[in-house]
C-alpha positions as CSV (number, residue, x, y, z in Angstrom):
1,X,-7.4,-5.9,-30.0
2,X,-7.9,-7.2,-26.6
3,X,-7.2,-4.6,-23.6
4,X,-3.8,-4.1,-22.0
5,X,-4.0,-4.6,-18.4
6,X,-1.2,-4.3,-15.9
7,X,0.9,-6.2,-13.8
8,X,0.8,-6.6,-10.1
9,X,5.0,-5.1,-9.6
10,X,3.8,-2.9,-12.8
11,X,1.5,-1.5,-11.5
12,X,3.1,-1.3,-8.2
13,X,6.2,0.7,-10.3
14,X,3.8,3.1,-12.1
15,X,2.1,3.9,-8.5
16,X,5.6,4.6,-7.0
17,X,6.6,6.6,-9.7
18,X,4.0,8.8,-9.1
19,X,4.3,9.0,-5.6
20,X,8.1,10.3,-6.0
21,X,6.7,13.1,-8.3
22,X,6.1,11.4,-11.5
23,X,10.0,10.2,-12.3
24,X,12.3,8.4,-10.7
25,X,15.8,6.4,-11.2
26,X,15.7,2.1,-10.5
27,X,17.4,2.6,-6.9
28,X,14.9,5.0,-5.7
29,X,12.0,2.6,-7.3
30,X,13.5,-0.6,-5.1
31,X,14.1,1.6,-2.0
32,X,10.5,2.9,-1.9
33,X,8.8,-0.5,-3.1
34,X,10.2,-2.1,0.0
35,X,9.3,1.1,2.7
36,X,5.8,1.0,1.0
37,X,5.0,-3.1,0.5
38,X,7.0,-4.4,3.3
39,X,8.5,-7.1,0.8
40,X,11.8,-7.4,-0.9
41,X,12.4,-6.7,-4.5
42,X,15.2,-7.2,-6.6
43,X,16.8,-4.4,-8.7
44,X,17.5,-6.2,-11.5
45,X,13.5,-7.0,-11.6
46,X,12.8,-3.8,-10.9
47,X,14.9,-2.6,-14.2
48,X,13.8,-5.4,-16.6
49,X,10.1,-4.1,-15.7
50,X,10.8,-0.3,-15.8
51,X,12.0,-1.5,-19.4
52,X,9.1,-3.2,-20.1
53,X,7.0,-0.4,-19.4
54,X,8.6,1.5,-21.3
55,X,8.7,-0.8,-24.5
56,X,4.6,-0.9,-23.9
57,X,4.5,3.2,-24.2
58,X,3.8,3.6,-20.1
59,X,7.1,5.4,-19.2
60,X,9.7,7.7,-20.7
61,X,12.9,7.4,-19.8
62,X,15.9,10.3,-19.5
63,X,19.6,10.2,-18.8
64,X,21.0,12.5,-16.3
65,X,23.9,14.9,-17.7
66,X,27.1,13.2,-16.5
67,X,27.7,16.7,-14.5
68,X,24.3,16.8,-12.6
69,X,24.9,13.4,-11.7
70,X,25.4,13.6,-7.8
71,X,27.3,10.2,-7.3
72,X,29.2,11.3,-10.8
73,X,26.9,8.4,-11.9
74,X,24.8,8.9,-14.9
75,X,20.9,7.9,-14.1
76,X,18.4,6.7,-16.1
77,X,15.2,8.4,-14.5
78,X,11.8,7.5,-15.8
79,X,8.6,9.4,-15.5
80,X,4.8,8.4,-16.2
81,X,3.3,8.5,-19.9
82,X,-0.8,9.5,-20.1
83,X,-1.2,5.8,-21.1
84,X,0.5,4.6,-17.9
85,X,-2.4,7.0,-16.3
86,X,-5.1,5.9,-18.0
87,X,-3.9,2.3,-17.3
88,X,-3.7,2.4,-13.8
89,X,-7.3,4.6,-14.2
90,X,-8.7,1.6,-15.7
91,X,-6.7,-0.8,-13.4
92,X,-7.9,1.0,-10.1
93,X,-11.5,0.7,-11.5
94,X,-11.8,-3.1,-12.0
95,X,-9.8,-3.6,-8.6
96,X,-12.8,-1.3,-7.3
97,X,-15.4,-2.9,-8.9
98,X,-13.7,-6.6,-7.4
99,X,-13.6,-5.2,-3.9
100,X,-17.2,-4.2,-4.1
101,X,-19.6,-5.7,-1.5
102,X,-16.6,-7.6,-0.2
103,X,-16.5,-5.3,3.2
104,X,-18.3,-7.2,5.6
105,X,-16.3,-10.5,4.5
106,X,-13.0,-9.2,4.8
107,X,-13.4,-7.1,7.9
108,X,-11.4,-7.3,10.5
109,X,-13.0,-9.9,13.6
């Protein structure tokens, strides 16, 4: 079975997941996606991915009781899995392993 690896915006969704505190609702993905990357995103990318993830086991997802809900809203808020961990794990080391020896070439003049 050949290894899962992830996405660029995947794995630019799990990271920003985590740096919200491990869940987060679609809006809040977008909104902090842009701050972070300086690039636009759509939300309706954003959601078909999140959904994705999930589908492949790398995110949970929750509603929001219709009462907690503070735009009276319901949210779908989704939160890391330990496979999405050990994917981005295993992403972060190959990117590593890439980078490697690359310093001097891609410094700044």
């Amino acid at each position: 079975m050949p290894r899962e690896t992830l996405g660029e915006l995947e794995q630019q969704i799990l990271l920003v997941i985590l740096q919200c505190g491990g869940e987060s609702y679609s809006v809040q993905v977008v909104e902090e996606l842009e701050q972070r990357t300086g690039r636009g995103v759509s939300q309706a990318a954003v959601f078909i991915v999140l959904r994705r993830l999930e589908e492949k086991g790398l995110l949970a997802s929750r509603l929001d009781e219709p009462a907690d809900a503070p735009t009276g809203r319901v949210r779908r808020y989704f939160s890391t899995t330990p496979l999405a961990l050990e994917r981005l794990r295993a992403s972060r080391r190959a990117l590593l392993e890439l980078w490697d020896g690359l310093e001097e070439v891609l410094s700044e003049p």
